[in-house]
Each structure stands twice: as structure tokens, then as C-alpha cells.
C-alpha positions, 0 to 999 in steps of 0.5 A: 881453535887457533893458537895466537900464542904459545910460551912453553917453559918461560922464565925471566929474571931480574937480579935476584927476582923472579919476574915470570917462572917456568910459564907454560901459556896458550892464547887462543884466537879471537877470545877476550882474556883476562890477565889478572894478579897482585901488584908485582905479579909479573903481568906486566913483565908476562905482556913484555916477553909476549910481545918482543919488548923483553928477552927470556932468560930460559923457554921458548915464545911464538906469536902467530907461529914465529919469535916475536923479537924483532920480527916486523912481521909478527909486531905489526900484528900487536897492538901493546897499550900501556897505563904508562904509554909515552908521547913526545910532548909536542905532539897532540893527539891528532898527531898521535893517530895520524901516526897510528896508520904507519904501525897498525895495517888495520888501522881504522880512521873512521873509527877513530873519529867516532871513538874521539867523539865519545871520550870528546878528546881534544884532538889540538891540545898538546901531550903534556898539557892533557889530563891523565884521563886523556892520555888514557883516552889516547892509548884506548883510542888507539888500542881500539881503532888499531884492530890488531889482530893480537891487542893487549890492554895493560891498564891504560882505562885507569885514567878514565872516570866511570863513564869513561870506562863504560864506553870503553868496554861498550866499544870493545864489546861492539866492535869485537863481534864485529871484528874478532880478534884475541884481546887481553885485559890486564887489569885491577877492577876485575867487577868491571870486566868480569863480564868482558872475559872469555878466559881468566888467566891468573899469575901470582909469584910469576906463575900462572894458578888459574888459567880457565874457561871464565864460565867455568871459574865462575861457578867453581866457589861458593861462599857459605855463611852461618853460625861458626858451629855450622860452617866448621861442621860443613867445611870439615874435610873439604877445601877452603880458599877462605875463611873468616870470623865474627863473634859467633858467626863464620864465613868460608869460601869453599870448591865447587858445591854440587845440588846436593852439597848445596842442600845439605848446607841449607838444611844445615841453616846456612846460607850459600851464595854465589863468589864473585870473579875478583872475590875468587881471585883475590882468595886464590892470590891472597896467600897466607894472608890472616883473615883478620887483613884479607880485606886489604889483599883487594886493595892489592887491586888498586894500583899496578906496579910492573914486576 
């Protein structure tokens, strides 16, 4: 496959916080990726420098092959929707996507008519008078319709209730088997999406710690439960991502489990059960979390605030 992006060494920092730290990160062509981590994480700030909006202090970045700084010819193939996305206040939503044509060459109007039908986007109310769930709507819209070949998504559903939400990733899904193109997905309700996702990238601390096939991630935990006696026996010596305690029984989220491995923990009266994407990344990202709060570490998820 194509390389759309490519950052070797990719470092950003502000004052005494490292935002992104040494980030080496290739971003095939026509794949749905999944950027995911904590609040803080540097996603957001990752979004930035791969799309011109920020300068690297140390490293190097190329988009479709150049420097997307300042380089009309790679932006105009970006399409960068933010939660947080700004519109002058007078405008409406018509004039937001009658503007659209002007950024986006692939811009597709028919598309996002029907898109304005399905969120029912009231196309003559004024920006600051919409909900937050239109605002959103607006980004998504955009974001959809732009048919950028590179499109980065970072939260800007958050707004939108379920339904919403299910009809964006229903129409991401539609049109990009229709119309491939690389997508990427920062987001918090990982359950959702975990779906969506052809390719899971992971940063924690402004490094990246998973960067995998999602078919792949998703089979390399299990989650063991039984007597504490039981799972202590069966996790000696093996590598734990987690583990917890209640009275006399335990659970433990373990690597890979072969046929073999999976036996043996049967016979030993344990159970074994599948690791859920977001359960796999919050265990990756919780740290040195003490298990008695590991549950909080997915509230983690909820809110996103830029590194």
C-alpha cells in the first residue's frame, strides 16, 4: 500500500510539556484508523502537526509525499474536522457548505443534501443560535461530503446523541466503499467505533504504544476470571496488563492465549473471555493506576482536552 503519511522522529513541545515525543508513524492510503489515548495524550496536538496547523520542533513530516506547511497543494487534499470547529456567527449552515466547494475539490453537493436530510440540519438558523448537536452535525457533514482523500475526525460526533452517531458511522461506512480514502478517527467511545477501525494507533504521554492491524489487536488479550488461588497460579510468569480482586476472587487481563493456554485455564476452573478494544487500550494507557481505581481510568474517555 501507499504511504499517505509519513513522520519519522516527530517531537513538539510546549514550554516544559512534551506534547508529541520522537513519534515515528506511517498512515496508509485508503484504510480507516483509529487514533485513541487519555485526555492529554497529544492526539489532538499528533492531528496538528500532520495537518500544517502546527510546526515541529525536531523531526520530520510528509503528507502525500511533501511538507504539508503552508502547501496549498497537500491541504487542499485534508479535510481537519474539530469538536471544537469555529464559524462565523452570522453565518448559517447553507453558508457553511456553500463555502465548502472553495476548500474541498472533491466536494460532493449531492451528498450533502442527503447528509442535511438525515441529521434534519436547519440549513437558515444562524451558527450561534444552533445546538451543540448541530454544530457537530456541521463538521460531520462537512467532513463527509468533503471526500478528502486524507480526513481527520477529531471528536467533532461528540455533539450528536446515539442516533446521530449511528447514522454518521453508517454513512462513513457507505460511502467509503464507495470512495476510499484514508480516515482517522480520534475519539473516546471507542465501543462504538471499535468496529469502524481498520488500524488502531495508540499514543499515551506523546508516544505512540500501539500501532497495529485492529484484527489483529483485537485478539491479543483475554481476560481470565476464577478463584484468586487459580488466576495467581495461571498468570505466574506470564505478562498481566491487569489485574483486580474481590474477596476471594480475581481477574487478570493477560497477552495472547494459545488453544492450548486457553485449555489449560479451562481445566484449571477458569473462565476466559474475550478484551474488548477500549478494555485493551485503557489497560495499555492506565499506567500504574491501582486497581482499586482502574475503573476511573475509562472516564478518562469521556471528555477530550487538547495536549
Amino acid at each position: 500500500m501507499t504511504a499517505v503519511v509519513e513522520a519519522r522522529g516527530l517531537t513538539k513541545r510546549y514550554k516544559n510539556v512534551t506534547a508529541v515525543d520522537h513519534v515515528d508513524l506511517t498512515i496508509e492510503e485508503n484504510t480507516i484508523y483509529g487514533l485513541l489515548g487519555r485526555n492529554g495524550a497529544g492526539k489532538t496536538t499528533l492531528m496538528q502537526l500532520l495537518t500544517g496547523q502546527e510546526f515541529a520542533g525536531s523531526g520530520s513530516i510528509r503528507v502525500f509525499g511533501e511538507d504539508p506547511v503552508e502547501n496549498a497543494r497537500v491541504l487542499s487534499r485534508i479535510s481537519f474536522i474539530k469538536e471544537s470547529q469555529k464559524y462565523p456567527e452570522d453565518f448559517t449552515a447553507r453558508h457553511v457548505l456553500r463555502s465548502a466547494p472553495w476548500f474541498f475539490p472533491e466536494w460532493d453537493a449531492e451528498f450533502a443534501d442527503r447528509l442535511v436530510a438525515d441529521f434534519r440540519l436547519p440549513l437558515k438558523t444562524r451558527i450561534k443560535k444552533l445546538s451543540r448537536g448541530q454544530l457537530s452535525a456541521i463538521g460531520v457533514i462537512t467532513g463527509l461530503a468533503s471526500r478528502a482523500p486524507l480526513t481527520f475526525f477529531d471528536e467533532p460526533y461528540l455533539g450528536l446523541d446515539a442516533v446521530a452517531r449511528q447514522i454518521f458511522y453508517d454513512r462513513l461506512l457507505e460511502d467509503y466503499a464507495e470512495h476510499p480514502r484514508t480516515v482517522v478517527l480520534s475519539t473516546h467511545l471507542i465501543d462504538e467505533v471499535g468496529d469502524l477501525l481498520e488500524h488502531v494507533i495508540v499514543i499515551d504521554d506523546g508516544a505512540i504504544v500501539i500501532d497495529q492491524d485492529a484484527e489483529s489487536l483485537r485478539g491479543s488479550a483475554s481476560t481470565i476470571a476464577g478463584t484468586a488461588a487459580a488466576v495467581d497460579a495461571f498468570t505466574a510468569g506470564r505478562e498481566v496488563l491487569h489485574s483486580e480482586r474481590l474477596g476471594g476472587l480475581a481477574t487478570a487481563t493477560v497477552g495472547r492465549l494459545s488453544a492450548a493456554e486457553r485449555a489449560e485455564a479451562s481445566a484449571a476452573g477458569l473462565e476466559v473471555g474475550p478484551v474488548s478494544l477500549q478494555q485493551l487500550v485503557v489497560r495499555t494507557t492506565a499506567g500504574s493506576v491501582p486497581a482499586a481505581t482502574s475503573a476511573d481510568a475509562s472516564t478518562s474517555f469521556d471528555k477530550e482536552q487538547s495536549a
